[in-house]
Steps between C-alpha positions, in 0.01 A plus 500: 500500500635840421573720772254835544825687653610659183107567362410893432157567708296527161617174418381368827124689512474310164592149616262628781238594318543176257439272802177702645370452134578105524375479867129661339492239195562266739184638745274507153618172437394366876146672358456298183591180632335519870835405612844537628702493127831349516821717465690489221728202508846536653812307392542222716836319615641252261368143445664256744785301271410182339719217563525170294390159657737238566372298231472761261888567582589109432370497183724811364761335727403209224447652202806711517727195603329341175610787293821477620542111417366594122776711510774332575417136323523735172811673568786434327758254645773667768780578284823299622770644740749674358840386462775545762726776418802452434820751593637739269886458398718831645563539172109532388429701844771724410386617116139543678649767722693665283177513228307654783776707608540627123123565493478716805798676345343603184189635732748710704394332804784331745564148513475348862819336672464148564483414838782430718543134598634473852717176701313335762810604692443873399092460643627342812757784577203767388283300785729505751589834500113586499492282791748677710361848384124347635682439834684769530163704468295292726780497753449899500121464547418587169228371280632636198837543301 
């Protein structure tokens, strides 16, 4: 409902006068009729929701699971695994990089370094330095480095 805050005073004498007019059709009404007339019908709150039966929910359950089975007895047949790769030679692995490489070149864009590949000795020393840096901290009560 709109609010009447914001109305100008004509505009409320007329929505006045509008319902004194409706409140006397409805008197002549009462006349004609001998008795009380209904008012005019108001919306009313929304239908309670319908809900499907159990049965009625088995059979889609059914029919959809017989749609399904349709389906899949015409599909085509699973297409086989593919093979195992295989590895590349260094050789092969090589000319890819260097054809990528060239590529990015010719775009002006910079070709990425490989990555490093450490010694399990050089990850253990890494470790144990972390270690001792961890209890180094915690020995000075702190929670962070």
């Amino acid at each position: 409902m709109n609010s009447i805050i914001g109305l100008s005073p004509t505009t409320l004498r007329k929505a006045a006068d509008i319902q004194e007019k409706l409140q006397e059709l409805q008197e002549e009404l009462k006349e004609i009729f001998g008795s009380e007339v209904a008012a005019p019908a108001q919306p009313t709150a929304k239908p309670e929701k319908r809900t499907f039966s159990a049965a009625h929910k088995a059979a889609l359950k059914a029919a959809q699971e017989a749609r399904w089975a349709k389906s899949k007895a015409t599909a085509p047949e699973a297409k086989p695994a593919n093979k195992a790769k295989t590895n590349m030679s260094a050789k092969g692995l090589a000319h890819i990089r260097a054809g990528v490489a060239k590529g990015l070149a010719d775009q002006g864009k910079a070709v990425q370094k490989l990555k490093i590949k450490r010694s399990a000795a050089w990850r253990a020393a890494i470790s144990a330095s972390a270690t001792a840096r961890w209890a180094k901290a915690k020995a000075a009560g702190k929670t962070t480095l």
